[in-house]
C-alpha positions, 0 to 999 in steps of 0.5 A: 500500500505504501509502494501504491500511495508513493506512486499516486503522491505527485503523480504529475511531477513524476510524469515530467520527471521521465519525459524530461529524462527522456528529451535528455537521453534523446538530445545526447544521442542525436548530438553523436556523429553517425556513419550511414549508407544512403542511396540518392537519386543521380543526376548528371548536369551541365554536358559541353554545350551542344550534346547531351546524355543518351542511353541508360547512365545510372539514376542512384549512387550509393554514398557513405554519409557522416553528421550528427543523428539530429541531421539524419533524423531530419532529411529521413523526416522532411526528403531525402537529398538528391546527388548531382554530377556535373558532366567533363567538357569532354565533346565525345560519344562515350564518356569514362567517369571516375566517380569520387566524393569530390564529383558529388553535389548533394541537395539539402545536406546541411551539416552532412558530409560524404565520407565515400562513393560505395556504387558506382565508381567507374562507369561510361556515359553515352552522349550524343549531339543535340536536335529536336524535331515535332512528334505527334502525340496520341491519348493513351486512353485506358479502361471502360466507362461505367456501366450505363456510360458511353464515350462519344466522338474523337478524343481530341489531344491540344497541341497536338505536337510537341517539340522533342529535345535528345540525342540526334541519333535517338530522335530521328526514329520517333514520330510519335509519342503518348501520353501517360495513361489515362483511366477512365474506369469511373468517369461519368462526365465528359474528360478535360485534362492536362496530362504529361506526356510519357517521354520514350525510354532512357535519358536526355530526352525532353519536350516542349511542352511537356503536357497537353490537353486530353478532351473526350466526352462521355455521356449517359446511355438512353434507350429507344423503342423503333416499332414496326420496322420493315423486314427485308428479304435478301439472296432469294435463290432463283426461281424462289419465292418466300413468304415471311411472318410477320414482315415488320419487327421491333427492335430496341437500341441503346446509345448517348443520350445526345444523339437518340432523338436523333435516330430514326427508324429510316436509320435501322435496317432489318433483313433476312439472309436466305442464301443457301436456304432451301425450298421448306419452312425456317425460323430465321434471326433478323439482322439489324444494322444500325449507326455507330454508337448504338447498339441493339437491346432487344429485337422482337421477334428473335426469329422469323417465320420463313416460307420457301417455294 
């Protein structure tokens, strides 16, 4: 009882007592100097004027770093720095690097010091002369609208071209590039959209500009009942004759909202293709051809009673 009456005394002042050892402990271990390992995004910078960088160089360095733990703490909190390498002046198609600490700019290190470059040390570059030229760009359009949805019309991209930047060698062979994908999996509404372009494989390529815009409309789908629509015998076989009941049919089609009144029953044509069907009864489908962005519900009747003679 008494251990439990000590406890409860000054609860409070307690409390703080072990936040306060806590802040004390936390504060002398950060103040110690660390050693870590730490891969870093790579980017080569400045190449001779001119030419720039082509093929696959590599995108992470792994880098020994030293500085206090309070240091550390506070990139892995507020982003990590990144590593840049200015380029030789050397104007040549296959650049030798020899990668040391001293080639290595780091963003943000504040009070953090490159002790070693662990990977990559030596490596070659692929650099290229400059050039640009127009590339057509397409919408990469992924994915289906919603059920009871439909997308209408042309997927119009704005500008259309872009100006492609890289290695000469490279750019020659591209005429056209895309976008990044667009999913349309939960779209109810006509799209307006800037979107990146998706830039082709490996480094030194840029575009100008470096994003479009995606248009594409998407609407509601509606349904409309065409009633008693001719029926249309086609490849009688000579010297036949048929007799078909009933002669009309009601078909229903489904398609955007905006363009159903527009559908008339001129529009939809129903027929019978008798080719190589003999003399006898038959129970034949219709055929139903209708305009784009329709299709067809429901016909009625499903077959057609068919006498040849």
């Amino acid at each position: 009882m008494k251990v439990l009456r000590w406890i409860k005394n000054n609860i409070d002042l307690k409390i703080w007592s072990v936040v306060l050892a806590l802040l004390v402990w936390f504060h002398v271990a950060t103040e110690r100097t660390y050693d870590i390992t730490y891969s870093a995004n790579l980017e080569f910078i400045n190449p001779p004027k001119g030419w720039t960088v082509v093929g696959n160089p590599p995108e992470v360095v792994s880098l020994r770093l030293r500085g206090r733990g309070k240091q550390i703490i506070f990139h892995r909190i507020f982003g990590e720095p990144e590593a840049t390498v200015e380029l030789p002046k050397t104007k040549s198609r296959r650049v030798r690097m020899n990668l040391t600490k001293d080639d290595i700019i780091l963003s943000r290190k504040g009070e953090l010091r490159i002790v070693s470059v662990v990977s990559p040390t030596e490596f070659h570059i692929a650099m290229d002369i400059s050039s640009k030229k127009k590339v057509h760009i397409d919408a990469d359009v992924e994915g289906d609208v919603r059920k009871g949805f439909v997308r209408v019309g042309k997927t119009t991209v704005t500008p259309n071209e872009v100006e492609l930047m890289g290695g000469r060698s490279k750019i020659g062979k591209i005429a056209r590039l895309r976008t990044e994908p667009i999913d349309i999996g939960s779209e109810t509404r006509s799209v307006e959209r800037m979107v990146a372009v998706s830039l082709p494989e490996g480094a030194g390529y840029r575009c100008k500009p470096d994003s479009v815009l995606v248009t594409f409309a998407i609407e509601k789908k509606v349904q409309k009942v065409l009633e008693y629509l001719p029926v249309v015998v086609t490849k009688v076989g000579s010297r036949r004759t048929a007799r078909i009941s009933p002669d009309h049919a009601e078909v229903t089609l489904e398609g955007p909202e905006s363009m159903i009144d527009s559908i008339k029953p001129g529009d939809v044509r129903v027929s019978l293709d008798l080719s190589g069907k003999g003399k006898g009864s038959h129970l034949i489908p219709p055929k139903i051809t209708i305009p784009d962005h329709f299709e067809v519900v429901s016909v009625k009747p499903e077959l057609i009673q068919t006498d040849i003679e």
